[in-house]
Steps between C-alpha positions, in 0.01 A plus 500: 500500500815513233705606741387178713570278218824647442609464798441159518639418157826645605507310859471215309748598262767531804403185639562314125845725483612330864393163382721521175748601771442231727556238221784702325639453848423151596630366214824695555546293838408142281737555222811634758429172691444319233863618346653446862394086469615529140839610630542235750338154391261350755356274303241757296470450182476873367619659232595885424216441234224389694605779750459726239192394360310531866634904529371521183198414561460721809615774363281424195140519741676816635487698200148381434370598834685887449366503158143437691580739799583785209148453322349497859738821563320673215137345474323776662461815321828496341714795309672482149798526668398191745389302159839609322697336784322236563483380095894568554534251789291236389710508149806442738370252699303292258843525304717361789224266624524352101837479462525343890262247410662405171798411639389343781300246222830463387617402803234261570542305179861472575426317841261296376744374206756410750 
């Protein structure tokens, strides 16, 4: 039955780690085209902040959903050396995903004062 469960846990794990991917890579595609229309003026009224402030945010909910696919990665019957790594990663993570969102508040504020 563990081995069921674990099993599981880590197929869901993968399927998190491709989403993160997915949106990592989606919003890749939005903020090149997004810079393209910046380049040449069609009439959208972007700016290199705003442009920012959306891969932020996507790569923000990426680092959330790997921090969740590592717990998953590790929820079933894990080792000290599993439990080391993992406390490692989510220090990282939560670190960058801090930070991230700090200055994309910044960010925000700015736009809204303009």
């Amino acid at each position: 039955m563990e081995e069921i469960a674990k099993q599981i846990t880590i197929n869901i794990s993968h399927v998190v780690e491709i989403l993160a991917a997915a949106i990592i890579g989606i919003a890749v595609i939005k903020t090149l085209i997004n810079y393209c229309m910046l380049l040449k003026p069609v009439g959208l009224k972007i700016t290199k902040e705003t442009i920012r402030v959306r891969f932020g945010s996507s790569v923000a909910i990426s680092l959330e959903l790997l921090l969740g696919a590592d717990v998953l990665a590790t929820a079933v019957a894990p080792s000290w050396d599993d439990i080391g790594k993992l406390a490692a990663i989510a220090v990282l993570r939560t670190a960058l995903n801090y930070f991230l969102e700090k200055e994309l508040n910044h960010m925000r504020s700015i736009n809204a004062n303009m």
